[in-house]
N, C-alpha and C positions, 0 to 999 in steps of 0.2 A: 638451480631451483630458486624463485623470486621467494620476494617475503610472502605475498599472496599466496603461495603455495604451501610456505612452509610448514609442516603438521603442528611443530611448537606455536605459531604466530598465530596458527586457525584456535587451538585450542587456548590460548591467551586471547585473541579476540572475543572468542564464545565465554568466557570466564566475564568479558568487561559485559557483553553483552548481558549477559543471565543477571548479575549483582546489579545493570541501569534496570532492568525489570522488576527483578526484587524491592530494589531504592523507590520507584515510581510506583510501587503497588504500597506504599507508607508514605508517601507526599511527593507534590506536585515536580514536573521536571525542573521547573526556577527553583526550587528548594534542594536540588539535589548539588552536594559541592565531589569535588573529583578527590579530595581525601576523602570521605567516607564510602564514595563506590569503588575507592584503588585498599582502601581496607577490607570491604566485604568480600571484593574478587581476589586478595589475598596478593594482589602485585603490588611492585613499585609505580609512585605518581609519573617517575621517567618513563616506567614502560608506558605506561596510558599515552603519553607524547608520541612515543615513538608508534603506536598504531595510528591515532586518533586526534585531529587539531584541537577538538574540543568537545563540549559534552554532546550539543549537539549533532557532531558527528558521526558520534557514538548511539544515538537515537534515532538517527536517521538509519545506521546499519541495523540497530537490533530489530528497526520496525520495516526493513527491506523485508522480510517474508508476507508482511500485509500486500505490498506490491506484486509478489509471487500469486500469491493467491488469488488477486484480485485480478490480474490479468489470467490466473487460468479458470477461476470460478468463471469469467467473461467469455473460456472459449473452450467448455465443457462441453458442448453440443457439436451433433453432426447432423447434417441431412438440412430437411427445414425447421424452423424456427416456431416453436408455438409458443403464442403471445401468452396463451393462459398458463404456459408451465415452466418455469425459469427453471436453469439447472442446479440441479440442489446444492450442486459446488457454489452457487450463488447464495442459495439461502441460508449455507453452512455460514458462507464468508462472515455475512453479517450477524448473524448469530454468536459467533465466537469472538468477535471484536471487544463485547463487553469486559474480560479481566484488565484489559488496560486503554478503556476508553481516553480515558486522561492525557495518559502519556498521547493517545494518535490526536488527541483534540490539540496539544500541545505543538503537533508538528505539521497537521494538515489544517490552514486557517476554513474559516467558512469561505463558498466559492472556490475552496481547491488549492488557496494558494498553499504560501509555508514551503519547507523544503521538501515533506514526504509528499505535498502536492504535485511539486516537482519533477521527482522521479516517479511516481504514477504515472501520472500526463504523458512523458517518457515513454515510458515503456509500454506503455498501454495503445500512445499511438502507433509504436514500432510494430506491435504484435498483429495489429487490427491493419496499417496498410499494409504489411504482409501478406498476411491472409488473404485478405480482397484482391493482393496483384496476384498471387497464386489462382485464387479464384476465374481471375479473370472478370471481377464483379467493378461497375465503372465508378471514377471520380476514386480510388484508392485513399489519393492522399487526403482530401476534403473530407469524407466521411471517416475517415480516421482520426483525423483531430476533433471533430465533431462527437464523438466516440467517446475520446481521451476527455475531449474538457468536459462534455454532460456528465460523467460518470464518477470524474474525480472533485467537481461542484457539488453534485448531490449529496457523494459518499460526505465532503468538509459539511454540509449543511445539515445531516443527519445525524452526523455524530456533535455538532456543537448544537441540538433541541430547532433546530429553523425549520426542521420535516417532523413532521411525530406521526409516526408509525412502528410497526415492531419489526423485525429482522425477515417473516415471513412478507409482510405488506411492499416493504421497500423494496423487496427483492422482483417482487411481482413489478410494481411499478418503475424500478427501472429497467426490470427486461422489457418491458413495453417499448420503453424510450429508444431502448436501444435498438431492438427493430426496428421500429420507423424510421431511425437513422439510417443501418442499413438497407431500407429497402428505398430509400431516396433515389429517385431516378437521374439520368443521365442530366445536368446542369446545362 
């Protein structure tokens, strides 16, 4: 069994994870030191080494579920696509982002970068040319990326005030976006 697997290492993981959340809902992530989140989650600062290089990478995993999410709020629908009615796994997404705005403003720069940009971008393209080669739907890989970067720019520039709308609005206006991406014809 890896350490990945191991049921102690998951539940010591989720312990660091839960107490950076905690930590980041009472100040900013640059304020957080790794003594006081290796006291809250109740481990040694060794162990914190031993999952995790740094704090950041430890923020980057507790906030991997926005990434879950956000690629499957993106592909909540079947059938065709209606521009006026985005899937509510969409409108949930950004609805519930607010308890720890901070922390994801903290990791996803404006335009998307950062490292939770990163692995969005990631995985967002992986799931979308997927799809589209499943599909059978053309230019896979181009409208894929096209996908990944419009979606994970918008979400960094919504959540740092560059877009101002509400979780209902943006949700609308980027499933618009996203359509039009996918229905971009053959190049």
């Amino acid at each position: 069994m890896s350490a990945a697997q191991d049921p102690r290492a998951e539940r010591t993981r989720a312990r660091l994870r839960q107490a950076l959340l905690e930590e980041c809902a009472e100040r900013p992530l640059a304020e957080v030191g790794v003594a006081a989140l290796v006291r809250r989650a109740g481990v040694g600062r060794a162990t914190f080494y031993v999952h995790y290089a740094d704090l950041e990478a430890l923020a980057v995993d507790a906030c991997a579920d926005i990434v879950r999410e956000a690629v499957d709020a993106l592909h909540a629908w079947r059938g065709v696509a209606d521009p006026d009615a985005p899937p509510s796994a969409l409108t949930e997404f950004f609805a519930e982002l607010a308890p720890h705005t901070a922390l994801y403003r903290a990791l996803l720069a404006p335009g998307g970068g950062g490292p939770l940009g990163l692995v969005l971008t990631r995985d967002l393209r992986e799931r979308s040319r997927a799809e589209r080669a499943l599909a059978g739907a053309p230019e896979p890989e181009l409208v894929a990326a096209a996908v990944a970067g419009t979606f994970t720019a918008v979400l960094g520039d919504w959540l740092h005030g560059r877009i101002e709308a509400t979780p209902e609005r943006i949700a609308h206006q980027v499933w618009r976006l996203l359509i039009s991406l996918h229905r971009t014809p053959r190049l």
